[in-house]
LUMDO-703839 format. One line per 3 residues: number of its first residue (from 1); their letters; for each residue x, y, z of C-alpha. Coordinates in nm, 3 decimals, padded with zeros to 5 digits. Example, Ala and Ser with C-alpha at 12.3 -4.5 7.8 and 13.67 -1.06 7.14 Angstrom:
BEGIN
1> as> 01.230,-00.450,00.780  01.367,-00.106,00.714 $
end
This chain:
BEGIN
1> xxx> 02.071,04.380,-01.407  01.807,04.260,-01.228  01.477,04.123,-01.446 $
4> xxx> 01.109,04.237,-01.254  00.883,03.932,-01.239  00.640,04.133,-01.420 $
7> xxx> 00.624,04.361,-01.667  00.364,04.694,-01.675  00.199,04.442,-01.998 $
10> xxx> 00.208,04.087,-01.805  -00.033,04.276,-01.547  -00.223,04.368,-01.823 $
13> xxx> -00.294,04.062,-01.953  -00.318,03.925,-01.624  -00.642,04.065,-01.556 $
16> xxx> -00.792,04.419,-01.545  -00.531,04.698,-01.611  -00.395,04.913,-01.300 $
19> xxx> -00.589,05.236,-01.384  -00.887,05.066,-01.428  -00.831,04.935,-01.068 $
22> xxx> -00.771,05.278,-00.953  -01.090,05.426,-01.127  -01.330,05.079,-00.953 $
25> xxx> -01.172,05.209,-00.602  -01.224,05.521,-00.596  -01.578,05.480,-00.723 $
28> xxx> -01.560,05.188,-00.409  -01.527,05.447,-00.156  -01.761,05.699,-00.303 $
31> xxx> -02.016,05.398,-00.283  -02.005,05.318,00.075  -01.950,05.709,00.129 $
34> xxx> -02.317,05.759,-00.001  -02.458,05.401,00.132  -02.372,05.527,00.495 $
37> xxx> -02.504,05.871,00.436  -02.776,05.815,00.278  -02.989,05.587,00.509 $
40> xxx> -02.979,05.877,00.777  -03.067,06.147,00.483  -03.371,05.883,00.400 $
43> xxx> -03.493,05.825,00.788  -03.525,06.196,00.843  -03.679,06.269,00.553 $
46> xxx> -03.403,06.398,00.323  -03.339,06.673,00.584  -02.999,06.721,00.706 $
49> xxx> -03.084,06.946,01.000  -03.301,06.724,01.126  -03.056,06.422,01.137 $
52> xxx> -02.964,06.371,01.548  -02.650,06.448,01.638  -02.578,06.156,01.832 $
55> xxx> -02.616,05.959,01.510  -02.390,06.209,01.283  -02.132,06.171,01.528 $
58> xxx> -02.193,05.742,01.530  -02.194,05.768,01.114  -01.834,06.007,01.180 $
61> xxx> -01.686,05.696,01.382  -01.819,05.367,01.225  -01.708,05.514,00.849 $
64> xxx> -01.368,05.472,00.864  -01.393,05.067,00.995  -01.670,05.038,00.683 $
67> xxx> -01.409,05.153,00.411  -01.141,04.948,00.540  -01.342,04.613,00.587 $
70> xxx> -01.599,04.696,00.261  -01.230,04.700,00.038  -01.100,04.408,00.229 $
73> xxx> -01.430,04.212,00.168  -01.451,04.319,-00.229  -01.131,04.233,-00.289 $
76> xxx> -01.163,03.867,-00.045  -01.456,03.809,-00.322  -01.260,03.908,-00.637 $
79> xxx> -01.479,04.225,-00.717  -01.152,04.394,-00.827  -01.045,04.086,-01.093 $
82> xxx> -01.306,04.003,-01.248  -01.365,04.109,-01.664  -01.622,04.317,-01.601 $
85> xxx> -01.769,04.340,-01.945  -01.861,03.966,-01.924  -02.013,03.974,-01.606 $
88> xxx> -02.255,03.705,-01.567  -02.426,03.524,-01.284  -02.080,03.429,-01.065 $
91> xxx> -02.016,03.807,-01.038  -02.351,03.861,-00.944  -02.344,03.632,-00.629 $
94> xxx> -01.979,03.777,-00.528  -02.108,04.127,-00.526  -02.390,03.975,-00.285 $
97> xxx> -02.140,03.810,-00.051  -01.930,04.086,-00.059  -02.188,04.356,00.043 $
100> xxx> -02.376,04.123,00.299  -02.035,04.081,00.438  -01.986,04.411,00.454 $
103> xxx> -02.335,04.563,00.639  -02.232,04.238,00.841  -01.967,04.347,01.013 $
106> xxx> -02.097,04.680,01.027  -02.356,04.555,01.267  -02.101,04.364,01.503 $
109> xxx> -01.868,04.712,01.462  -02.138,04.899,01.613  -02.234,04.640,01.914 $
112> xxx> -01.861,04.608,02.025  -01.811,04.975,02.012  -02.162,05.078,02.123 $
115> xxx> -02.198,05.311,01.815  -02.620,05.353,01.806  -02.783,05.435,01.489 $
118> xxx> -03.135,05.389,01.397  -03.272,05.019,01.321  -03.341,05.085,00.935 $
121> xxx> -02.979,05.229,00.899  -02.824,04.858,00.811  -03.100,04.696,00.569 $
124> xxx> -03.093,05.047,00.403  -02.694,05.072,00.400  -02.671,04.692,00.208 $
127> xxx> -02.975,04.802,-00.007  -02.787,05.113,-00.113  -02.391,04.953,-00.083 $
130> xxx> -02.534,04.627,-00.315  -02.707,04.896,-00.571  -02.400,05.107,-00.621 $
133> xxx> -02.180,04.853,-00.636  -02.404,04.662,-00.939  -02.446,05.006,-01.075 $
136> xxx> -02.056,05.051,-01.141  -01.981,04.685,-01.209  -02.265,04.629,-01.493 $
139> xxx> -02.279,04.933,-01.618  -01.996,04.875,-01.873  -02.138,04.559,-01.979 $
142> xxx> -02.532,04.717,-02.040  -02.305,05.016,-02.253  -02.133,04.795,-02.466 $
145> xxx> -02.420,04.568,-02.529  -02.597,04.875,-02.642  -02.320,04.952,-02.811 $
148> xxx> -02.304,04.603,-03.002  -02.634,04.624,-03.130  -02.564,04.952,-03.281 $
151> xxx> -02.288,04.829,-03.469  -02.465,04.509,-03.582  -02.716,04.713,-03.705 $
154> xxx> -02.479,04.849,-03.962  -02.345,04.448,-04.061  -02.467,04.270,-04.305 $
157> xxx> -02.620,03.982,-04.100  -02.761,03.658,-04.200  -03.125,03.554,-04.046 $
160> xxx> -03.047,03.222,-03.776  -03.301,02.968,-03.667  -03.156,02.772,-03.360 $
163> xxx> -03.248,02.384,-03.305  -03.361,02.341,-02.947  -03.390,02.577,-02.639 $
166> xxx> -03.109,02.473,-02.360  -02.800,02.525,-02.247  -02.599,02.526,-02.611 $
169> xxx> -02.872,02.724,-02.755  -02.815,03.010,-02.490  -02.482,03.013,-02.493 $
172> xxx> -02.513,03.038,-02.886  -02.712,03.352,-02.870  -02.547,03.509,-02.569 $
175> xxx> -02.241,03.514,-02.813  -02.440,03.612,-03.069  -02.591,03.900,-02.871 $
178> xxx> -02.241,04.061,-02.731  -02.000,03.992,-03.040  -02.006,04.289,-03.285 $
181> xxx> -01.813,04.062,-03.483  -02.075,03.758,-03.551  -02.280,03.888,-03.821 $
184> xxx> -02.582,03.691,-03.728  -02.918,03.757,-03.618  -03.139,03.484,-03.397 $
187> xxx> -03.493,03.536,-03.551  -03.639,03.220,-03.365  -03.587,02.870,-03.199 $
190> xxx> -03.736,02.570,-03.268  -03.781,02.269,-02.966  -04.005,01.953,-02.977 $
193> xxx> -04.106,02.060,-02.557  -04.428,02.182,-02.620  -04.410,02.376,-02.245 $
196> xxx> -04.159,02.642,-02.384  -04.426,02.717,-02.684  -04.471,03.078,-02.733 $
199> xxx> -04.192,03.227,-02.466  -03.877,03.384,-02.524  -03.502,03.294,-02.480 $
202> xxx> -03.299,03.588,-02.482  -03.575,03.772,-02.694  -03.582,03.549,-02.963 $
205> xxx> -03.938,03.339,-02.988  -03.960,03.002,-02.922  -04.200,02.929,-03.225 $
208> xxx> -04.270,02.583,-03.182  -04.158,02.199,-03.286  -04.042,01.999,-03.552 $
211> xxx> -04.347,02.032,-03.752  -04.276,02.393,-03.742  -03.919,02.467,-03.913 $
214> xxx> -04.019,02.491,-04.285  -04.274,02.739,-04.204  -04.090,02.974,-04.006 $
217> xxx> -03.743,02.959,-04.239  -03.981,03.089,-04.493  -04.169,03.307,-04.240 $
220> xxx> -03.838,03.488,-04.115  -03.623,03.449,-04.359  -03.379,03.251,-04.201 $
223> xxx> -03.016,03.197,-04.404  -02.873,02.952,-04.167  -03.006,02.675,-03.891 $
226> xxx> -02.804,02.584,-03.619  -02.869,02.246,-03.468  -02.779,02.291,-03.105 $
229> xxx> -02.890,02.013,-02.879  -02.534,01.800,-02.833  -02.745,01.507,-02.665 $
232> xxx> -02.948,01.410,-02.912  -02.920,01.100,-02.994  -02.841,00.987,-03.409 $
235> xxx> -03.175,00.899,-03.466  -03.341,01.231,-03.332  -03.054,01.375,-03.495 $
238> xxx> -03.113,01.274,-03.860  -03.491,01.300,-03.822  -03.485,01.682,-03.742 $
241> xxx> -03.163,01.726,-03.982  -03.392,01.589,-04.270  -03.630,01.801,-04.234 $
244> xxx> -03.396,02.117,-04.226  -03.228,02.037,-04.552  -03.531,02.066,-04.745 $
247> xxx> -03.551,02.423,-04.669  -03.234,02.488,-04.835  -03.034,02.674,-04.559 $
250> xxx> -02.722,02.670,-04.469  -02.681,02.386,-04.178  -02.448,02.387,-03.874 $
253> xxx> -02.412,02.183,-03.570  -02.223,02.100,-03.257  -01.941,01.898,-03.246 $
256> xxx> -02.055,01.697,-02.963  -02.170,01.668,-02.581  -01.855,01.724,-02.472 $
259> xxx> -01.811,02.091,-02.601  -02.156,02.201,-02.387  -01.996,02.026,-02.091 $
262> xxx> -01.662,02.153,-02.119  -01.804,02.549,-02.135  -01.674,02.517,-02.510 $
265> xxx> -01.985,02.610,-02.702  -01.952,02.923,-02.919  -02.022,03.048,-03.271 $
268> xxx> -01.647,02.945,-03.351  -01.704,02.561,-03.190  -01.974,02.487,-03.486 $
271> xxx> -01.932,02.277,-03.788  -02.103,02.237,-04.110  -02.365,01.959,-04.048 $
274> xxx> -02.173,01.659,-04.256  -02.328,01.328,-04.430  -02.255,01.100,-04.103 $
277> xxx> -02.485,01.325,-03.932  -02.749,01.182,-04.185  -02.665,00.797,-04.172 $
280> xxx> -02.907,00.735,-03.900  -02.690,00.576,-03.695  -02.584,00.570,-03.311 $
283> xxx> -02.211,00.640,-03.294  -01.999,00.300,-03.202  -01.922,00.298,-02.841 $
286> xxx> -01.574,00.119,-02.746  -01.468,-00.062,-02.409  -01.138,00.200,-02.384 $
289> xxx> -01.009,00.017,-02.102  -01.006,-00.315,-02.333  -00.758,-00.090,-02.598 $
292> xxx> -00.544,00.066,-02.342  -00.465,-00.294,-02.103  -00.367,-00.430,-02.454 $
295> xxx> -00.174,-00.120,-02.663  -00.006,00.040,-02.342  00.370,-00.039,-02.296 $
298> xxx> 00.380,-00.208,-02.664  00.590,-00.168,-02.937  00.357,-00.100,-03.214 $
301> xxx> 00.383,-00.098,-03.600  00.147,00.035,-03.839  00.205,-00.055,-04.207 $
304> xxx> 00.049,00.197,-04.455  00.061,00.466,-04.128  00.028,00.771,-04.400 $
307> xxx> -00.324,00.655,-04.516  -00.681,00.740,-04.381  -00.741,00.442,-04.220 $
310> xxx> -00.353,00.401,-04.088  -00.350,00.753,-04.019  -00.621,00.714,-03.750 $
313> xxx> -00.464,00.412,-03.652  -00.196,00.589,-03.538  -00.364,00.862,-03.372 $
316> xxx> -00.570,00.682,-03.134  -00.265,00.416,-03.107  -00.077,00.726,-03.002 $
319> xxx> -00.377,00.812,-02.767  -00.348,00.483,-02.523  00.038,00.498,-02.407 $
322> xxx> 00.223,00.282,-02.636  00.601,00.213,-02.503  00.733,00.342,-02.906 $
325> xxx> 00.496,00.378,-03.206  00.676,00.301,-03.544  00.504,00.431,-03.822 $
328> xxx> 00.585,00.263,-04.224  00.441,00.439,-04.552  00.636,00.460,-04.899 $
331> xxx> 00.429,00.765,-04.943  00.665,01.038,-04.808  00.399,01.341,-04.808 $
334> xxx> 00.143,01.171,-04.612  00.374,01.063,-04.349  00.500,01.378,-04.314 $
337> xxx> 00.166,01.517,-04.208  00.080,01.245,-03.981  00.429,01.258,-03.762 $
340> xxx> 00.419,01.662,-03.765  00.031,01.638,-03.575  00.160,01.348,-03.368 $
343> xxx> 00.461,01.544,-03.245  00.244,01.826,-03.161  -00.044,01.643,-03.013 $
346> xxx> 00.182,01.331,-02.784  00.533,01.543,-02.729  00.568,01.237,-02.482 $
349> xxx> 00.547,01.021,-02.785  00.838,00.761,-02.860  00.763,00.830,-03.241 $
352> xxx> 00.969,00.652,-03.553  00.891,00.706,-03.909  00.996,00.542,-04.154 $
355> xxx> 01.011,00.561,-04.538  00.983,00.197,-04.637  00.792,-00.044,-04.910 $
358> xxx> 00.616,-00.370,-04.750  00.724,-00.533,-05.121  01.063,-00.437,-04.983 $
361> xxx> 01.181,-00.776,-04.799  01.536,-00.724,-04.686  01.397,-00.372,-04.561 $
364> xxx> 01.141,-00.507,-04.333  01.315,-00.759,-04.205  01.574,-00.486,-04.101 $
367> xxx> 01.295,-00.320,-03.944  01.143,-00.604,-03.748  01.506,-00.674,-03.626 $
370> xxx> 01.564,-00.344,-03.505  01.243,-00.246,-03.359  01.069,-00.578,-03.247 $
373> xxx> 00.700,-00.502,-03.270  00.468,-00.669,-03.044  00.178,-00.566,-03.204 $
376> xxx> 00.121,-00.500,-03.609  -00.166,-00.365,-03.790  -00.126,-00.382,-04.170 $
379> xxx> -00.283,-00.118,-04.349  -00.073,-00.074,-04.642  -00.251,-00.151,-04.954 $
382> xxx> -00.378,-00.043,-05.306  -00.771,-00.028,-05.259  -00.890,00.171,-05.550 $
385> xxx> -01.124,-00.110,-05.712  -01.093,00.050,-06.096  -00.739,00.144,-06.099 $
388> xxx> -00.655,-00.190,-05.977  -00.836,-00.329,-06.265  -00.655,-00.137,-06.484 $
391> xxx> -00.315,-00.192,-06.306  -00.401,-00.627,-06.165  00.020,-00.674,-06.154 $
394> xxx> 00.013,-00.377,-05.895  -00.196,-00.492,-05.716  -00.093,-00.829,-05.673 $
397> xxx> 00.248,-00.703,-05.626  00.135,-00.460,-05.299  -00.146,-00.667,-05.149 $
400> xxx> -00.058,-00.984,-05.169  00.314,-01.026,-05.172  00.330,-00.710,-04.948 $
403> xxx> 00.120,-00.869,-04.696  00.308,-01.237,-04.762  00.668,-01.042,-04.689 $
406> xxx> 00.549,-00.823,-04.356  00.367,-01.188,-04.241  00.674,-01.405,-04.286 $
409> xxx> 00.887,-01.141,-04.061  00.637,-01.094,-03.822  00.647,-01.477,-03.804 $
412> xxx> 01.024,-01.478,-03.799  01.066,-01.203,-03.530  00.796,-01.344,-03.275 $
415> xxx> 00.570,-01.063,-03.297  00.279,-01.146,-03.043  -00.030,-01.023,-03.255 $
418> xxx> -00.057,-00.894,-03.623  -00.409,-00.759,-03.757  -00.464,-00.763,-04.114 $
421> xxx> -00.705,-00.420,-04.239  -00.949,-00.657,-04.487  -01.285,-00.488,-04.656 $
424> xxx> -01.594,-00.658,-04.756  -01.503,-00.674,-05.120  -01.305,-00.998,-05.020 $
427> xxx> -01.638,-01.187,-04.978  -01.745,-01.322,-05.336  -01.504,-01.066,-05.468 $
430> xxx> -01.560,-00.951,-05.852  -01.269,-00.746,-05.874  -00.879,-00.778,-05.883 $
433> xxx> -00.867,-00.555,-05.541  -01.095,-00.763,-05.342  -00.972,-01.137,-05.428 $
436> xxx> -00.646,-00.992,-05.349  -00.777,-00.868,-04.994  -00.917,-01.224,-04.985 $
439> xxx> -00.587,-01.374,-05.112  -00.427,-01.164,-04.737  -00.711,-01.335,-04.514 $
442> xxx> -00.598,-01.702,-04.653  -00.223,-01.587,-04.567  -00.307,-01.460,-04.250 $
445> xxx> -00.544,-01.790,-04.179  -00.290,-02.015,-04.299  00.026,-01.845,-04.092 $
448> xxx> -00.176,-01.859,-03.790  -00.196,-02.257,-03.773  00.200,-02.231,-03.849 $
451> xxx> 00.296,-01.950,-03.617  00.333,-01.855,-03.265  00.223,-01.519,-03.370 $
454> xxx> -00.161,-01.432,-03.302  -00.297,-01.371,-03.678  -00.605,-01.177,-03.758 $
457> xxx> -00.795,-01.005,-04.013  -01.054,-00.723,-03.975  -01.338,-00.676,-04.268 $
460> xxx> -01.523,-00.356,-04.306  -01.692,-00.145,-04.618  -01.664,00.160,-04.701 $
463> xxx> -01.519,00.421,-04.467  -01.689,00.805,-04.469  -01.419,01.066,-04.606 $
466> xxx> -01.154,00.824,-04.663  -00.873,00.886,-04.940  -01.044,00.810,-05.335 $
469> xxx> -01.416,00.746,-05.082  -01.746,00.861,-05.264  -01.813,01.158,-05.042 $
472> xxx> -01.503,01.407,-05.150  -01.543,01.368,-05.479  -01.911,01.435,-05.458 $
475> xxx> -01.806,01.770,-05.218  -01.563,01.880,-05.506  -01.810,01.794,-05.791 $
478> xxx> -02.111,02.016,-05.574  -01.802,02.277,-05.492  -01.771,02.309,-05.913 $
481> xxx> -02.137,02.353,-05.985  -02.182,01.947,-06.075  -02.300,01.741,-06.205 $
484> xxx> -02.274,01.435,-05.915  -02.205,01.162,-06.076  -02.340,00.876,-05.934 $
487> xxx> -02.239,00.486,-06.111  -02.623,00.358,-06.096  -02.939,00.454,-05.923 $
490> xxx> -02.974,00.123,-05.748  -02.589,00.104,-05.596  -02.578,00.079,-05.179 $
493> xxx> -02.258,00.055,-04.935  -02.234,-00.007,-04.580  -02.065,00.298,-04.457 $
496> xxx> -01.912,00.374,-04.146  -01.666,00.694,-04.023  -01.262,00.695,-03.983 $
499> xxx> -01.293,00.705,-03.625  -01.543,00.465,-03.572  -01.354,00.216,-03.804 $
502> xxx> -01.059,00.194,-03.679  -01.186,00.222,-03.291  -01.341,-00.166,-03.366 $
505> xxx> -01.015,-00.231,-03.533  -00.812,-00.188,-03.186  -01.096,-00.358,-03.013 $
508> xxx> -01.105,-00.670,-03.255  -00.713,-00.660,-03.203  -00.807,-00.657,-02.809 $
511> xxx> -01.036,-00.964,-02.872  -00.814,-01.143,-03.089  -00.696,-01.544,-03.025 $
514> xxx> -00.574,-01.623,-03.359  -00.675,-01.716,-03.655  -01.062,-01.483,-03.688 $
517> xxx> -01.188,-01.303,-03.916  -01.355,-01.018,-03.719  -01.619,-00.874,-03.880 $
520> xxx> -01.733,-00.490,-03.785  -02.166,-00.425,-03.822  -02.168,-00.162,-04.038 $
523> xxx> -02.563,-00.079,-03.993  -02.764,-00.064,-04.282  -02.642,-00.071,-04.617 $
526> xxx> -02.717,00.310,-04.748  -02.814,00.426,-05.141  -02.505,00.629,-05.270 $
529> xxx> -02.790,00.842,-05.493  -02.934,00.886,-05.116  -02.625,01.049,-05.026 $
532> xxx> -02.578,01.225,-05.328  -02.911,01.366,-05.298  -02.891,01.449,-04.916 $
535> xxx> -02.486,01.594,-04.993  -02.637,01.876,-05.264  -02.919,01.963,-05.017 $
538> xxx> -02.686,01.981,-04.701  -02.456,02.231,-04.916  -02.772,02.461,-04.947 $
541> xxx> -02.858,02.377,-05.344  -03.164,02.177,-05.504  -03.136,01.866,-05.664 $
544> xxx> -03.236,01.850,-06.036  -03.250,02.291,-06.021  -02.892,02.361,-05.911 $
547> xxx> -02.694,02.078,-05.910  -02.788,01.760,-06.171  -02.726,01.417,-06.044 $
550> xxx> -02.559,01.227,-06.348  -02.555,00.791,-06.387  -02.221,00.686,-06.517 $
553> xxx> -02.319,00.331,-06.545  -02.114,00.061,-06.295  -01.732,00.057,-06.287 $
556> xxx> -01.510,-00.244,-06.395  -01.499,-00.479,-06.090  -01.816,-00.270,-05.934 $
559> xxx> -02.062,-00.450,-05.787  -02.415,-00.343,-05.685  -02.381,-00.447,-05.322 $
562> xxx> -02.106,-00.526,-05.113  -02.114,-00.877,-04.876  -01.973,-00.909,-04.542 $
565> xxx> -01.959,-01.305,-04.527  -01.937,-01.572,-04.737  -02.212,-01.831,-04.754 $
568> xxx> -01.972,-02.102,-04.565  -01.905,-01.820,-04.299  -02.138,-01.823,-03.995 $
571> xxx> -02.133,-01.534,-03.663  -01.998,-01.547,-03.364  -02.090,-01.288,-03.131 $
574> xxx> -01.841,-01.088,-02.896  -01.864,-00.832,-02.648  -01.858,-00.561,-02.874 $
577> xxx> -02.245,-00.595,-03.048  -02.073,-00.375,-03.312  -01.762,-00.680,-03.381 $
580> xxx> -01.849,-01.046,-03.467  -01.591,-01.320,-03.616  -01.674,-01.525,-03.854 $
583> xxx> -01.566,-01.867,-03.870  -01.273,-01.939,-04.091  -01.310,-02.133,-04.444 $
586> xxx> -01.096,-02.431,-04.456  -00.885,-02.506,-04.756  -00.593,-02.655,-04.852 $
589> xxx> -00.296,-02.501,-04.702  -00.050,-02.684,-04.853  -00.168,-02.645,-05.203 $
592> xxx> -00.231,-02.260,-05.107  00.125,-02.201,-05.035  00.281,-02.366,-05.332 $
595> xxx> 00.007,-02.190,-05.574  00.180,-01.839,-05.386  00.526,-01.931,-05.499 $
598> xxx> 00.420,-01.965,-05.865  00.206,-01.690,-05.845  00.524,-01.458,-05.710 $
601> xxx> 00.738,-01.574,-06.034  00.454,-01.578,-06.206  00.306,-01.186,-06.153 $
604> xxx> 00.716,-01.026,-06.215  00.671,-01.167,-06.537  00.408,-00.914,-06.606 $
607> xxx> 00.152,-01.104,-06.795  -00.174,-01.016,-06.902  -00.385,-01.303,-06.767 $
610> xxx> -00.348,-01.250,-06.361  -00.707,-01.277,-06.346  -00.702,-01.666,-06.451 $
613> xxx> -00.439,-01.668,-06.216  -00.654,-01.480,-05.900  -00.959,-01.747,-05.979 $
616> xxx> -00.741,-02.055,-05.930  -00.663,-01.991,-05.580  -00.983,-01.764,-05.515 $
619> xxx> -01.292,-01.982,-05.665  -01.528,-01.718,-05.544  -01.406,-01.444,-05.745 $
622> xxx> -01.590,-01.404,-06.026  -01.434,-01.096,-06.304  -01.664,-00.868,-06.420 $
end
C-alpha cells in the first residue's frame, strides 16, 4: 500500500483548511468581478445604459486576464495562507502588494492589447479590488473580536494596571484584548514619558508616571500590575517595583529582554515579580567566550552535581560544549532530576551520573581512573550552619575529609584545574560549617604548592532560592498564613542568585593560576527583616495586619554579618569587576598536614570536643 504524504488533517494543521480556501476564492473572483464593474457603473453615473459600448466590450475582454493574474498575484503574496483571524500589519501590506500588482498589470494588459477604458477606471478598480479584498480578509478578525468582548463580559475578570507603554505593553494587551480565555481587564498604564500623558494605547489610558500608581490602583480598582518594560535596568526596576508593592496587588513581570525580542511576550511568558527583582542590583554580566575557550572539549566533574549550586553548575557546564560531563551526588533523588532535564535539554550531551560519596576513597579514585577529569568543581558539602552544630563529626567527616580524599586523587590523576565552592562563613568563622569550609581553602592552598594540578577556591554568601536558603522557607511560612520568622531584626547577608553565582564560579575557574582565593562582589549586604518585609508585600498581604513577622533570636554558630576577607587578606582586581582574589594566608604547611592526620583518627572516634579540635588548626574560629 502506498502511504499519501499528507493526510486530509496534516493540511489542516498546515495552514487554513481546504474549504475555507474554496469559500476565500470564490469570494476572490466575486471581488474583482465587482472592482471591474463597478468603476464603469460609477463614471456614468450608476447608469448601465449609459455605459459606452466600446468600453463594455473592453471590460468583456480584459476580465478574464484580471482573474487569472489577480489569483496568481494573491496567492504570489500569501493572501490564501495566512491565519486570518490574527491578521495584523504583515497581512495588511501583502493585500497592498497584491492588489497594486494586480491594477498593475491591468494597465500594461490594456496598452499591449489596445483595450481603451476611461482614465478613472484603474485608480477606481485598485480602490474597489484593495476594499473588497480587506473587507473579506478582516472581517473575521473584527467578528470575533466582537465576539471576545462579549464573552469576557460574562468572566469574572481581574482589574490590570500595566508598567510602561511600548512594545511588551502592547503586545500584553493585544492578547489581552483577543483571548476569551485571559480573564483580565487593562484599566490603565502607567510610564515615566511624560509625552504619552493623557493618550490611549489600545483604549486603555495612559494615566501618568511613577508618582501616579497608588492613586490610580485605588482609583480603578486594579487586582494585578504588570511590570512590562524588559529593559529596564535593576535600579529603575526596584524603584518602580517598591512602589507597587505598597498597594498590595498582585505583581507580575517579564522574564527578560530577550522574550520582547524574540516575539515571546504574552500573558503566559509572565512571572510573579520575585525578591531578586528587589535587591537593587544590576544582573552580573560574564565574558562567555572566557567559559567556553576553557570548558569546551573537557572532561568535567562536578562533585555534589544534585545540589542548587552543583545543579547549575552543571547546567551551564552542559551549556558550553564539554567533550563528557560526569556528574557525582550520594543523593540519588536529586540527581535523578538533574540528568532527566539535562538529557532533554543537551541530547548531544556525553552525560555520566554517578551515585558516589566524596568520603568514599577507593570509589573516587576508581572514578578519577576511569574518567580522567580535566577540570573539577567541588560542590559537595554539608552547609546547613545549625545542623552542623548539632551534628560537628558530620561535618568534619563530609567537608573536610571529603574535600582532602577528591584533592589527593585529583592530585594523583593529573587533573589540570580543581575549584573548590567556599562561602564567606570561612572568614573569622563562628561555626563548625564555616571553619570547616576554611579547613578546604588551607587544603586546597597547601596542595597547590605540592601539585601540578591548578588549585582554587571560590567564596561567596548566601545564594537566592538555594536548598535550606532564607527565602523558601519564608514563601512556605507566607503560603501557611505566618508568622515569618526572622532570627533578629538587625541580621544582613550578601545575597546573590543561582545563576549569577555559579556564572563567576566558571569565570574564576577561567581566571584561575593556582593557588587564589577568588572572591565574588556580592553588592551590598541586605537586612533579612528587609526581605521578609518586602516577601509578605510582594505576595499581596500587609505586614503586621496579615502576616506577623516573628524574632527567633540568633541560631547556634549565627552570626550577625557575614565577612568576605580576613584582615591579613588584601584584593586583587581581575577582569571581571564582579571577581577579585584575595591573597593567600601563609601558614605552616607542614604542621597543617600532620594536624589533618590526627584530626582523621581523631573525628571516627566520635568525640564530643571537635570544636577544640577545629580551633587548633583554625585560630580564627571563634564557637559561639
Amino acid at each position: 500500500m502506498i502511504k499519501m504524504p499528507f493526510s486530509k488533517k496534516d493540511v489542516k494543521l498546515a495552514g487554513i483548511p481546504t474549504n475555507k480556501i474554496i469559500i476565500l476564492v470564490l469570494l476572490d473572483i466575486m471581488s474583482v468581478l465587482l472592482a471591474s464593474f463597478f468603476p464603469l457603473y460609477l463614471r456614468y453615473e450608476f447608469s448601465f445604459n449609459a455605459i459606452e459600448k466600446r468600453f463594455l466590450q473592453a471590460y468583456e475582454n480584459i476580465l478574464p486576464f484580471t482573474l487569472i493574474s489577480t489569483f496568481l498575484f494573491f496567492v504570489c503574496w500569501k493572501l490564501y495562507k495566512s491565519i486570518w483571524r490574527y491578521a495584523g500589519f504583515t497581512e495588511f501590506v501583502n493585500i497592498v502588494f497584491a492588489t497594486t500588482c494586480s491594477a498593475a498589470a491591468q494597465v500594461l494588459y490594456r496598452f499591449i492589447s489596445k483595450q481603451y477604458l476611461p482614465r478613472s477606471y484603474y485608480v477606481l478598480y485598485w480602490i474597489f479590488l484593495f476594499g473588497f479584498t480587506c473587507l473579506i480578509r478582516f472581517s473575521y478578525r473584527i467578528l470575533r473580536t466582537l465576539n471576545s468582548r462579549h464573552l469576557h463580559h460574562d468572566l469574572s475578570r481581574f482589574n490590570v494596571m500595566i508598567i510602561g507603554a511600548g512594545a511588551a505593553a502592547d503586545a500584553i494587551l493585544k492578547e489581552i484584548e483577543l483571548s476569551p480565555f485571559i480573564n483580565l481587564k487593562a484599566k490603565c498604564i502607567i510610564d515615566d514619558d511624560a509625552g504619552c500623558h493623557g493618550k490611549l494605547l489600545r483604549g486603555v489610558p495612559i494615566v501618568g508616571g511613577r508618582n501616579k500608581i497608588l492613586e490610580a490602583a485605588s482609583e480603578f480598582g486594579i487586582d494585578e500590575i504588570i511590570f512590562a518594560i524588559p529593559s529596564a535596568d535593576q535600579q529603575t526596576k526596584r524603584e518602580i517595583l517598591d512602589i507597587c508593592k505598597e498597594t498590595g496587588c498582585r505583581l507580575r513581570t517579564l522574564p527578560g529582554m530577550y522574550q520582547l525580542i524574540n516575539g515571546e511576550v504574552s500573558v503566559a511568558s509572565l512571572k510573579e515579580v520575585d525578591i531578586e527583582d528587589l535587591l537593587g542590583r544590576e544582573p552580573v554580566q560574564i565574558n562567555v567566550e572566557e567559559i567556553l575557550d576553557y570548558v569546551r572539549g573537557k572532561v568535567i566533574l562536578v562533585t555534589g552535581g544534585g545540589g542548587s549550586i552543583g545543579g547549575e553548575l552543571c547546567r551551564q557546564i552542559a551549556g558550553h560544549e564539554p567533550r563528557q560531563l560526569v556528574i557525582l551526588d550520594i543523593y540519588e533523588n536529586s540527581i535523578y532530576e538533574v540528568q532527566q532535564e539535562l538529557k532533554a535539554r543537551y541530547p548531544a550531551l556525553d552525560l555520566v551520573v554517578l551515585v558516589a560519596s566524596v568520603r568514599n576513597t577507593k570509589r573516587m579514585d576508581k572514578i578519577f581512573e576511569k574518567y580522567h577529569p580535566d577540570i573539577v568543581y567541588h560542590a559537595a558539602a554539608h552547609k546547613h550552619v545549625p545542623l552542623m552544630e548539632e551534628s560537628p563529626n558530620e561535618a568534619v567527616k563530609n567537608n573536610v575529609l571529603g574535600t582532602l580524599k577528591i584533592v589527593q586523587a585529583a592530585d594523583y590523576w593529573k587533573v589540570k584545574r580543581f575549584v573548590l565552592i567556599s562561602t564567606d562563613k570561612a572568614v573569622n568563622p563562628t561555626n563548625v560549617m564555616g571553619a570547616t569550609k576554611r579547613i578546604c581553602e588551607m587544603i586546597i592552598q597547601t596542595y597547590n604548592n605540592r601539585s601540578q594540578t591548578e588549585f582554587v577556591a571560590v567564596r561567596f554568601g548566601n545564594v537566592l532560592g538555594s536548598n535550606g536558603s532564607v527565602i523558601p522557607l519564608f514563601k512556605k511560612q507566607i503560603a501557611e498564613g505566618g508568622p515569618v520568622t526572622v532570627t533578629d531584626p538587625n541580621i544582613i547577608r550578601y545575597f546573590m542568585t543561582i545563576p549569577e553565582a555559579v556564572s563567576l564560579v566558571l569565570q574564576a575557574g577561567a581566571y584561575a593560576k593556582g593557588g587564589e582565593i577568588f572572591v565574588l562582589d556580592m553588592g551590598q549586604p541586605v537586612k533579612i527583616l528587609d526581605l521578609a518585609q518586602n516577601l509578605i508585600k510582594l505576595s499581596g498581604y500587609r505586614v503586621g495586619e496579615d502576616i506577623q513577622i516573628q524574632f527567633t533570636g540568633l541560631r547556634p554558630g549565627e552570626k550577625l554579618f557575614e565577612e568576605r576577607l580576613m584582615a591579613e587578606e588584601g584584593l586583587q582586581k581581575t577582569a571581571n569587576k564582579m571577581i577579585s582574589i584575595g591573597k593567600p594566608i601563609k601558614f605552616d604547611e607542614e604542621l597543617f598536614l600532620k594536624q589533618l592526620n590526627e584530626l582523621k583518627e581523631y573525628v571516627e572516634q566520635e568525640p564530643d570536643d571537635i570544636r577544640d579540635w577545629l580551633k587548633r588548626i583554625v585560630p580564627t574560629y571563634i564557637p559561639t
